[in-house]
Each structure stands twice: as C-alpha cells, then as structure tokens.
C-alpha positions as CSV (number, residue, x, y, z in Angstrom):
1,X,-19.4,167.9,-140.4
2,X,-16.1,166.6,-141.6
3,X,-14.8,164.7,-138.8
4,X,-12.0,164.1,-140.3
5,X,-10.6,167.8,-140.2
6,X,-11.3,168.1,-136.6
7,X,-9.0,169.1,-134.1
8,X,-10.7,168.8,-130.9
9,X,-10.8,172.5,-130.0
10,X,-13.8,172.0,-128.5
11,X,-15.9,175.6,-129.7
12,X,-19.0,173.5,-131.1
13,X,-19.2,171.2,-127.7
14,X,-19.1,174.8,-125.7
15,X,-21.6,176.4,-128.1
16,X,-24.0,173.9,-128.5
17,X,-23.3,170.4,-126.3
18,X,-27.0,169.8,-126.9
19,X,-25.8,169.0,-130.9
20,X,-21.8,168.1,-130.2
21,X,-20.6,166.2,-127.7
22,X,-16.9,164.7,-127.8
23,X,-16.2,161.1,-129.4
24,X,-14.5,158.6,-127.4
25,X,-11.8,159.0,-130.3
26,X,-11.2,162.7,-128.8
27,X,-12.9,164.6,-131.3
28,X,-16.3,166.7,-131.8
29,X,-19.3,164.1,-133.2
30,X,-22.6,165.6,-134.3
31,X,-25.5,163.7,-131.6
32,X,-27.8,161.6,-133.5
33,X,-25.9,162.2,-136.8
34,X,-25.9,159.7,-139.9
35,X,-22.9,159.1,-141.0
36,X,-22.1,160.4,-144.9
37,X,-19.1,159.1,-146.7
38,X,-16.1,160.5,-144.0
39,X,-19.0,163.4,-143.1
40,X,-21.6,163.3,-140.4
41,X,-24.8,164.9,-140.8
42,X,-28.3,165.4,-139.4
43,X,-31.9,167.4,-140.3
44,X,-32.4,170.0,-137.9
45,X,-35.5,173.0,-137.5
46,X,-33.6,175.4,-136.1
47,X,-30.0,176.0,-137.3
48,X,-29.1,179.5,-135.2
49,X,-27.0,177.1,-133.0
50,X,-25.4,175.6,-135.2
51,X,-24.5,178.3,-137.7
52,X,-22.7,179.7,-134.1
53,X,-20.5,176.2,-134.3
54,X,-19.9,176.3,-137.4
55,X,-19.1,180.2,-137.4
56,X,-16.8,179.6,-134.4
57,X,-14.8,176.4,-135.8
58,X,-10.9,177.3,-136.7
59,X,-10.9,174.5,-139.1
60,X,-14.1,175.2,-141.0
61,X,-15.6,172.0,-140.9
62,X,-19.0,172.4,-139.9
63,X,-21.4,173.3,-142.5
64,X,-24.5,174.3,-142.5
65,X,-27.3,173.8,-145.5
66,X,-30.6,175.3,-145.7
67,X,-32.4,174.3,-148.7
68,X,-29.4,172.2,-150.6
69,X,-27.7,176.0,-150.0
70,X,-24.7,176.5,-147.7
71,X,-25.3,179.3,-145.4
72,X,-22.5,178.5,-142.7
C-alpha cells in the first residue's frame, strides 16, 4: 500500500477490516504490515480480499502482487 496517497475513504476497512483497519493518523494501514520505504506490505495466501480493496480504492494505492506480478 502507499499510505502516503491515502485519503481515508475508508472502502478497504469496509471490505476487508480483517486486513485494514484505520491508523490513529486517520488513514487506512495494512494489519501486521512491514513497512517498505513510504509503502506498507505484507505476504498473504489468499489475495481475493484484497484484490476487492484494491479494486475498490479511488486513489489506486493498494496493490496487489502474485508472483513479483501485479494483478490488482
């Protein structure tokens, strides 16, 4: 995720709260994410979830990669 670009709409927290919660800052923070450069990110088995958050985000900053390759 690039936090950075958030805007606190919320869609990935209504989506999937088991994965996004929000920060105390007031935006979206992947749970249990590591934190990469200004990008949070975590290893997960099963992406249909979050492929919906990312799908769903008007700011397009959720990505997800399967294999090194971005599919959402």
């Amino acid at each position: 995720m690039e936090k950075y670009l958030c805007t606190s709409c919320g869609n990935c927290v209504d989506i999937c709260p088991e994965l996004w919660k929000i920060d105390e800052d007031g935006f979206s923070h992947l749970k249990g994410s590591i934190k990469i450069d200004k990008n949070e990110g975590i290893e997960l088995e099963d992406l249909e979830c979050s492929i919906e958050a990312a799908e769903n985000c008007p700011v397009a900053c959720i990505h997800v990669y399967e294999d090194e390759e971005e599919i959402a």
